[in-house]
N, C-alpha and C positions, 0 to 999 in steps of 0.2 A: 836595439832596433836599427835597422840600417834605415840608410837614406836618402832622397834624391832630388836634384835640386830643381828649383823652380827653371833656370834657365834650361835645362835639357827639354823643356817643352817650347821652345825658342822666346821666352821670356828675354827682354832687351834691357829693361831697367834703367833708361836714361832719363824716364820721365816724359819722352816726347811720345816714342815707341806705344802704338796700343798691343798692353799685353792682356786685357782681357780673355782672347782663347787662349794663352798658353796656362793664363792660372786656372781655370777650367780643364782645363786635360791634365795640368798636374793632380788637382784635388781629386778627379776619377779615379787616376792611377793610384795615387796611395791608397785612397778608399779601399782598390780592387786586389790592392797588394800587398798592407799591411806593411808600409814600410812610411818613414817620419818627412814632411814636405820641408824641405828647407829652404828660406827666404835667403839669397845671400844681401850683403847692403847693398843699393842701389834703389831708385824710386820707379814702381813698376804702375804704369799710369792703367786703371781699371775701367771701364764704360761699365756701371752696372746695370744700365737699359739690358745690355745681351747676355746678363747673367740667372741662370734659373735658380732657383733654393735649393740648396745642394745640404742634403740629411747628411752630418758628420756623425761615422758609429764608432765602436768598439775600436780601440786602441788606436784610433786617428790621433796627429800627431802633426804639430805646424809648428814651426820655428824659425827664427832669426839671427840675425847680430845686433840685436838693438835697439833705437831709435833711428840708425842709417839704415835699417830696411824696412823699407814704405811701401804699404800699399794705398797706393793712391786712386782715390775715387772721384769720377769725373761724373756726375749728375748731369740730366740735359734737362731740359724746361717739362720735357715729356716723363720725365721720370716720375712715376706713382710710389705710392707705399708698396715698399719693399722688404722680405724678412729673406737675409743673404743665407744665411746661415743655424739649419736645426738638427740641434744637438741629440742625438737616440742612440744611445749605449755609454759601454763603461769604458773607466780610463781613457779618457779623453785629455791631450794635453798640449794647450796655446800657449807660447811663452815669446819672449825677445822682438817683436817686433812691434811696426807703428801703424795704424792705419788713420789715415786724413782723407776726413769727407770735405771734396771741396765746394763748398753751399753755393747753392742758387734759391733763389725767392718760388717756394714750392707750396703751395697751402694745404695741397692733397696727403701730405705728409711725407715724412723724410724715412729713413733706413730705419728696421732691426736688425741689429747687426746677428745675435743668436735670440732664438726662439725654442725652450725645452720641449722637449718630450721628455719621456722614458730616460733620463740620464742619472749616471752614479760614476763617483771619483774624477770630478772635473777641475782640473788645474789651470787657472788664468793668472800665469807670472810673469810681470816686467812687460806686460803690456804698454802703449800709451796710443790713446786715442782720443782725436780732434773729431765732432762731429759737423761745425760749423754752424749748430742751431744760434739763431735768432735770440733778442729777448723779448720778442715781441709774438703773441700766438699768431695763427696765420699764414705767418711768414716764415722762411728756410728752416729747412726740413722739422717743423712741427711734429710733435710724436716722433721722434728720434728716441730710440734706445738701446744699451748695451746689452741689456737682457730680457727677456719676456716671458714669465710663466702663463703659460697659456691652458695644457692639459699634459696629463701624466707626472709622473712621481719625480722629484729630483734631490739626489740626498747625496753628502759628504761633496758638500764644493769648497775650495781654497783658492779664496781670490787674493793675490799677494802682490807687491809692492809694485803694485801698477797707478797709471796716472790720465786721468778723463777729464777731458774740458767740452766746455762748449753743443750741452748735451740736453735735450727737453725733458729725458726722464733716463736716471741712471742703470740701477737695475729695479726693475717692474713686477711686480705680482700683481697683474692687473685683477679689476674687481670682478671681471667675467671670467678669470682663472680657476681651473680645479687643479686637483692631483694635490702631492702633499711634497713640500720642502724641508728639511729637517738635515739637521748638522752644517750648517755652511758658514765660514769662517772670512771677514772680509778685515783684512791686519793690513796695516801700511800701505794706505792706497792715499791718492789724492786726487778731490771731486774738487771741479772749480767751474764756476757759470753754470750750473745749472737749472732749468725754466723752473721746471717742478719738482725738483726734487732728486737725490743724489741714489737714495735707498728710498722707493717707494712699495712699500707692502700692504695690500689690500687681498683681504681674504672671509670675503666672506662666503665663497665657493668652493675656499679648499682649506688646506693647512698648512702652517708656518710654524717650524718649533724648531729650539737651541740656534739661535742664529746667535751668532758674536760677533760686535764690530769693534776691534781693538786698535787702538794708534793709529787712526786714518784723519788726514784733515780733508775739510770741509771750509770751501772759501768762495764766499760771495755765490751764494745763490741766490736767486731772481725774485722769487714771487716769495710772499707771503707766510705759504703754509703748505705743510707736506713737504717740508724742505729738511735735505741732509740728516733725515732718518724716518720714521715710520708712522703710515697710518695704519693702525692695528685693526684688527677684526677680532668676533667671536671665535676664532680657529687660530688667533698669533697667540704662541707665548713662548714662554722662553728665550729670552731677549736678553743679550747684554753686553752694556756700552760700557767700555773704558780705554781711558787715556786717547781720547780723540779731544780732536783742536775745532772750532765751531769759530769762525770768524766773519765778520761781513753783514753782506746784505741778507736778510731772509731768517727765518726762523730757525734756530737749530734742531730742535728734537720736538716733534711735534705726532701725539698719542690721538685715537680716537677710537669709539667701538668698542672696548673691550679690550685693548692687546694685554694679557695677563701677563705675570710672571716676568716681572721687568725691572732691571737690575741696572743703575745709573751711576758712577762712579767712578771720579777721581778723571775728570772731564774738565777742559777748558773752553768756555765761552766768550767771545766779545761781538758781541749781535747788535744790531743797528732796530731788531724787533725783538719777538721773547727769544731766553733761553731755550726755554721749554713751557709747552704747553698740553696739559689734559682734558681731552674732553671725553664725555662718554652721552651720548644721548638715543631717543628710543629710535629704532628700524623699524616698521611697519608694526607698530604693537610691541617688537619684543623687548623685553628689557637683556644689552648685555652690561653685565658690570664685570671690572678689570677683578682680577682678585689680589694681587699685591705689585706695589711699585714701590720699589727700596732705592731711594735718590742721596746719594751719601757724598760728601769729599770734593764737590763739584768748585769750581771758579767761575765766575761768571764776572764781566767788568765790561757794562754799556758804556761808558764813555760821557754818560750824561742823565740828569737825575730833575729833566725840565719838569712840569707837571704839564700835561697833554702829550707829553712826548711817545706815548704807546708802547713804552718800552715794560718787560716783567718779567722777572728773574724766573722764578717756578711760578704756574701758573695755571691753576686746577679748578675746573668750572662743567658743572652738569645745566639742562634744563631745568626748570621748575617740578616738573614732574619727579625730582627725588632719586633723580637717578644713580646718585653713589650709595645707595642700599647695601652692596656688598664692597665697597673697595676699602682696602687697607694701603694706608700709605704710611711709610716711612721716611723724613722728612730730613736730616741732619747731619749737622755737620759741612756743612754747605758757606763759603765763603760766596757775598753778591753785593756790588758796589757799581753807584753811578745809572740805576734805574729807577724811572718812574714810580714802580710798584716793586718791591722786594720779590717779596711774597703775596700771591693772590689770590682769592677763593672766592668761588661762586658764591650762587645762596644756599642749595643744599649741600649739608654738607656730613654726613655721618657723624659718630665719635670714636669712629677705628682711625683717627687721623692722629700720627702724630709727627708733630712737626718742630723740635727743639734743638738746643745748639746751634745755630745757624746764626751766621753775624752778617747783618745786615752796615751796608756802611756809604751815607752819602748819597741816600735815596730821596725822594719826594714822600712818598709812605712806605714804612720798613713793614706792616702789615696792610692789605686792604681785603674787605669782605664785602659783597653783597648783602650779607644776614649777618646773622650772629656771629661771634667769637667762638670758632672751633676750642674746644676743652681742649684738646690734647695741643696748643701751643702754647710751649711751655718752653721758659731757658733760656731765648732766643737775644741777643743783642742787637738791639737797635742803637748806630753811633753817626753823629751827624746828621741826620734824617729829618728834614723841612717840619715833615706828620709823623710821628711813631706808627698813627694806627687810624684806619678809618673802620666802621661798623655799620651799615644802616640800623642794625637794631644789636640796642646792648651798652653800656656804660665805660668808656675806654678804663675806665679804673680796674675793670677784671684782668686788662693787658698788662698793664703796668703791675699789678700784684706779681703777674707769676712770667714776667719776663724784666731784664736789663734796658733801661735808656740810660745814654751816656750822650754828654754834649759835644 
């Protein structure tokens, strides 16, 4: 594909320079000529006040050298929520450059940077972007994201060894989203400060299937929950996490709704809250339940084994209402040390659970339950651990029978 460069549209790139129109009259022209936009390095300062949503089609094509070529975004107080960039057609391909939002105090909300349509075979390599979100809601640019499913179908994306800070939501399947997502590969990336979340999937208006997130770290995100991987829907499945690094503030893997067909392994944790957490409860009357979660080979090491500390290694909990009726869990093999709770379980809880081989070590309780003693924990070593096991209803002596304590 030939090519041509951003400064032929008198782009100045000193950073002082507004080049606003000239990257606007480059992106037309490529659009209009099928030829690839090249970033050379330099920092090209952007006003996106005077920039319109510019649909990127069929074999559009942007690139850089780098980290040293910046697109630099200047927000003014007046700036509303903005989506720069939607993606509609195929072969579409973002690589080597930087873009820096530089934040001001916005409550109205802050950028999306891409917004899909209709897209297939999208390549986002060796990106790195700063969006300057806040950790506070309300304030600089809130609602900031790098992607946003909104409508239309998006399939075979490969997000690769790019690097996002400072960002309210990473990439979004928001929950008023349709259209269907399937095949997309997100390998050596690195998510860091994130408000809510690194990888947020919500679907319960469209579908989500074969996503894989492989060797990407996740460091220090913000809130709570829906952090640095997924909240599932009746339409997510096909899910699978390995050799990703979970560190910090925030929850690492965190399940709800149903996301099926979910595949956990050979993953490093050190969370300051849970590992991982499942939930599934009812939506307006329906019941969805997950159909398998295979959680194998994991590390997990909180750092501290207080009691009140809120910390829980795995951690799987429905409503009263019974809502794991159909899920199958596979539970093993799992190394977790230095938390509150090992392992945790609601009160309902099926008997498709099984949960054995797992070495608990240096916890406050290596098991806790709401109810009963799931059957299928079985095997599990508990070494160092303040409580083996707590049960509201049930005789710890069933624990002890069909699992290891060791002092």
């Amino acid at each position: 594909m030939n090519t041509t460069s951003i400064t032929n549209f008198g782009a100045v790139g000193d950073g002082v320079a507004d080049d606003t129109a000239a990257l606007q009259a480059a992106l037309v022209f490529t659009l209009a000529h099928l030829v690839c936009l090249y970033i050379p390095s330099g920092t090209y300062k952007i006003i996106p006040d005077n920039l319109p949503t510019v649909v990127l089609q069929s074999n559009f094509c942007m690139r850089g050298d780098g980290v040293s070529s910046i697109l630099d975004f200047h927000p003014t107080e007046n700036t509303t929520f903005k989506i720069l960039w939607k993606l509609m057609g195929t072969n579409i391909w973002l690589s080597d450059f930087k873009i820096n939002w530089v934040g001001v105090d916005n409550p109205s909300g802050g950028p999306i940077l891409f917004e899909t349509g209709v897209s297939h075979n999208v390549v986002m390599n060796n990106l790195e972007v700063d969006m300057g979100v806040s950790q506070k809601e309300g304030t600089r640019n809130y609602f900031s994201a790098i992607w946003l499913a909104h409508t239309g179908n998006a399939t075979h994306w490969t997000i690769t060894n790019n690097r996002f800070y400072n960002i309210d939501y990473g990439f979004l399947k928001a929950n008023w989203g349709t259209g269907i997502q399937k095949h997309w590969l997100f390998s050596n990336n690195h998510f860091e400060r994130c408000n809510n979340g690194a990888l947020s999937f919500n679907t319960p208006n469209g579908v989500m299937e074969n996503i894989r997130v492989v060797g990407n770290t996740f460091k220090d995100q913000l809130r709570k929950r829906h952090i640095g991987g997924v909240a599932g829907g009746a339409h997510a499945r096909g899910f699978y996490f390995s050799h990703n690094t979970f560190s910090g503030m925030g929850t690492g893997l965190h399940f709800e709704e149903g996301a099926q067909e979910v595949i956990i392994s050979s993953n490093w944790f050190s969370m300051e809250v849970n590992a991982m957490e499942f939930l599934d409860n009812a939506v307006s009357g329906t019941q969805r339940y997950p159909t398998l979660y295979v959680v194998t080979n994991n590390i997990i090491n909180g750092g501290h084994k207080e009691r009140q500390s809120n910390t829980r290694g795995i951690w799987i909990i429905w409503d009263s209402s019974g809502m794991a009726g159909g899920a199958d869990f596979v539970i093993s093999g799992n190394v977790i040390k230095g938390v509150e709770r090992c392992l945790s379980f609601g009160q309902e809880l099926n008997e498709r659970l099984v949960v054995t081989s797992n070495y608990c070590s240096e916890c406050y309780y290596c098991v806790f339950s709401g109810g009963r003693i799931p059957r299928g924990v079985r095997n599990n070593v508990c070494h160092k651990c303040s409580k083996e096991a707590f049960y509201r209803w049930g005789p710890l002596s069933e624990f002890r029978i069909h699992n290891i304590v060791t002092a």
